[in-house]
C-alpha positions as MATLAB code, in Angstrom:
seq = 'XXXXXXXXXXXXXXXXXXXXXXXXXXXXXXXXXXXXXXXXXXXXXXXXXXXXXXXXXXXXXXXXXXXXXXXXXXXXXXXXXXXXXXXXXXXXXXXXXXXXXXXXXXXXXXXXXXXXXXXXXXXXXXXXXXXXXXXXXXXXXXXXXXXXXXXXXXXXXXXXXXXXXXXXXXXXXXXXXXX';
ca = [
      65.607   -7.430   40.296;
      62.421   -5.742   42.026;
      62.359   -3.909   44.822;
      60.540   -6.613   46.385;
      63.331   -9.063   46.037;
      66.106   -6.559   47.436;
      64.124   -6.458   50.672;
      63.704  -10.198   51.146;
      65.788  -11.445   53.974;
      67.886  -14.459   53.296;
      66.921  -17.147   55.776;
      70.138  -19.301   56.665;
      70.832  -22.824   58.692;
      73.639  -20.943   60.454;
      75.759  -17.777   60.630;
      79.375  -19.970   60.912;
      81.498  -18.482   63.672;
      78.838  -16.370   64.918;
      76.820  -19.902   65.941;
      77.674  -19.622   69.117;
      76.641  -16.384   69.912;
      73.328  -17.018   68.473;
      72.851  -20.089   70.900;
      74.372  -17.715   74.185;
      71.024  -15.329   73.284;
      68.829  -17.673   72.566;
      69.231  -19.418   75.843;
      69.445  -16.175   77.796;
      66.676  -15.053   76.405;
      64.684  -18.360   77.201;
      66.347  -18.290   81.061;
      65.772  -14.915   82.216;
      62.168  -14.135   80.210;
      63.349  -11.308   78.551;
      61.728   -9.997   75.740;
      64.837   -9.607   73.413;
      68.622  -10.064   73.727;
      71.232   -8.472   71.454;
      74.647   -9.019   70.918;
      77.486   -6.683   69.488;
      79.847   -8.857   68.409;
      83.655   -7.979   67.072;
      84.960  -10.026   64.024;
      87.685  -10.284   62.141;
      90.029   -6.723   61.890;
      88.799   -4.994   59.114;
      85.561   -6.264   59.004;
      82.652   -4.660   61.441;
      81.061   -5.924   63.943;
      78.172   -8.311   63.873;
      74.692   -7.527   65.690;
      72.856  -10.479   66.654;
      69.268  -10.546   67.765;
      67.151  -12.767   69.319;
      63.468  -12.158   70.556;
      61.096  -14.908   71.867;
      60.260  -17.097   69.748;
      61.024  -15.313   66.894;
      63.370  -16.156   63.703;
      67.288  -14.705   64.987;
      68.518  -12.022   63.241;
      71.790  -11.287   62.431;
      73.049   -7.979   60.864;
      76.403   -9.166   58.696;
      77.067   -5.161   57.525;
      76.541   -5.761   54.421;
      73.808   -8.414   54.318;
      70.685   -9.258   57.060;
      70.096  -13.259   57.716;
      67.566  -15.128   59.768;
      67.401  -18.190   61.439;
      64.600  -19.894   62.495;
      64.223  -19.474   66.297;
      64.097  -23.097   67.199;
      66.973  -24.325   64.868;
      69.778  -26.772   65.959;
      73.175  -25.061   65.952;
      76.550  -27.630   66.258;
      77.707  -25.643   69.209;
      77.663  -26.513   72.626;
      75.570  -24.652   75.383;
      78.657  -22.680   77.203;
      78.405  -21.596   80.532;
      76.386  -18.616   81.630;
      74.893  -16.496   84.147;
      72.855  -17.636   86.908;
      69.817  -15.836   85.990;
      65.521  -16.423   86.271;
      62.663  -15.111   85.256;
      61.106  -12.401   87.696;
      57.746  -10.478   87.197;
      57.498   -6.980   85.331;
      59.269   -4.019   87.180;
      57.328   -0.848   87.777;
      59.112    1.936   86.130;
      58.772    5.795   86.430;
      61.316    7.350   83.178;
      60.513   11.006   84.745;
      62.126   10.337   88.002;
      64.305    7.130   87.097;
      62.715    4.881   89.415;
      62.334    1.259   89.161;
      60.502   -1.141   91.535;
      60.365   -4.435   91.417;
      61.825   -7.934   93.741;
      63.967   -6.811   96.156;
      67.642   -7.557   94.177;
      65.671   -8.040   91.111;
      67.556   -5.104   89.094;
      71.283   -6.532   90.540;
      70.044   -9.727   89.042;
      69.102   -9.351   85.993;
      72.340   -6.503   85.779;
      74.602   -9.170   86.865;
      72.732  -11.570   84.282;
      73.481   -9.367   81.743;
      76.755   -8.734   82.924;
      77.330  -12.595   82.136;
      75.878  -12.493   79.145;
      78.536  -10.089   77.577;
      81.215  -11.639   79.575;
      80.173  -15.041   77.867;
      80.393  -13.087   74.435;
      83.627  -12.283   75.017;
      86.372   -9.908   73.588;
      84.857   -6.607   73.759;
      81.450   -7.675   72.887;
      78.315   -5.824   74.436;
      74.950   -7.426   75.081;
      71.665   -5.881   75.939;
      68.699   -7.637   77.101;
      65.297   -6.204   77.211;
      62.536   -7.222   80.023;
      58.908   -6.313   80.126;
      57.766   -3.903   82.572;
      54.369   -3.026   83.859;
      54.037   -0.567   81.172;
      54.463   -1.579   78.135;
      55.443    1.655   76.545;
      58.336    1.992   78.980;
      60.713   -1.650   78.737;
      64.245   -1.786   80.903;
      66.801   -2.135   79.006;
      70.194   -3.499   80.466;
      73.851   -3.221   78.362;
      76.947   -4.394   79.365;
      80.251   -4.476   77.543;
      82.307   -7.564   78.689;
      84.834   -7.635   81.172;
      82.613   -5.175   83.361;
      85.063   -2.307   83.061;
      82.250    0.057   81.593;
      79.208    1.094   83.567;
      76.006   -0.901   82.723;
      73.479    1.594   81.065;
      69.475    0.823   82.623;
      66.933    2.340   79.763;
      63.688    3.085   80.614;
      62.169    3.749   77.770;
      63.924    6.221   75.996;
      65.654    7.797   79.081;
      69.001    6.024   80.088;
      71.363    6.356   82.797;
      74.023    4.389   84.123;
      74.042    1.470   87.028;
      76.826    0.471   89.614;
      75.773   -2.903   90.423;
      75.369   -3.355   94.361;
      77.773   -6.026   95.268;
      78.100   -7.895   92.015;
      81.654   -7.570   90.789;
      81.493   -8.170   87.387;
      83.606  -11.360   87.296;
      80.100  -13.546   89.723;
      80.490  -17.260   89.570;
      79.151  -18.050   86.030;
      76.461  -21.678   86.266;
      75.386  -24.223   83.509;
      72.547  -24.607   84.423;
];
């Protein structure tokens, strides 16, 4: 086998149980505008965790441990559209890394932190989900992970530099929407 053909990544019609997480990104992704959403996902005991990634409009990625699949961005998955967070699309924040400042809407960070927030709490189990949004640099995105069940701070990245987030008045169990 050539090297070439070890690096080729397998592209696949779906990733079985891990369907469903595939379709929670994609559609976060496609309601909140963010550039990229990833999922950490727990499987089976003795067998490591899935990491799921979806960008816009790009083929989903899914890192099995041993083995790296794709799916095309736009396939249909047999799994129904399951609740999730209330979330929209809001315009780049303005970031500052050196000083950890962030401006944007007024209750635009809580939002998209509670969004994300929902998004790991609709993974489930343990699961952690990060979502990444443009901001007015392009060097510098926000970054926003959350580990389900909201019992863990949320970590904002700006760029490289991180720090953690107490959502203002958004306990981490907010009504959840279908729409």
């Amino acid at each position: 086998m050539s090297e070439h053909d070890e690096d080729a990544i397998e592209i696949v019609a779906s990733v079985g149980a891990l369907d469903a997480t595939v379709v929670i990104l994609r559609e976060f992704v496609h309601r909140s505008g963010a550039l990229r959403a990833v999922g950490l996902v727990d499987r089976d005991p003795g067998v490591g965790p899935a990491i799921v990634e979806c960008g816009r409009m790009t083929a989903i990625e899914v890192d099995l441990g041993d083995r790296i699949v794709q799916l095309p961005h736009g396939i249909e998955l047999d799994v129904a559209i399951p609740l999730l967070p209330s979330v929209r699309q809001l315009p780049p924040f303005e970031v500052d890394a050196a000083n950890g400042e962030i401006a944007g809407t007024i209750g635009g960070l809580d939002h998209l932190v509670a969004g994300v927030c929902g998004l790991a709490d609709a993974l489930g189990g343990r699961n952690v989900a990060m979502a990444v949004f443009e901001t007015t640099n392009a060097e510098l995105p926000l970054a926003i992970t959350a580990r389900s069940g909201g019992g863990e701070p949320v970590v904002i990245a700006i760029g490289e530099d991180q720090f953690e987030f107490e959502p203002a008045g958004q306990p981490p169990d907010a009504p959840l929407d279908a729409a």
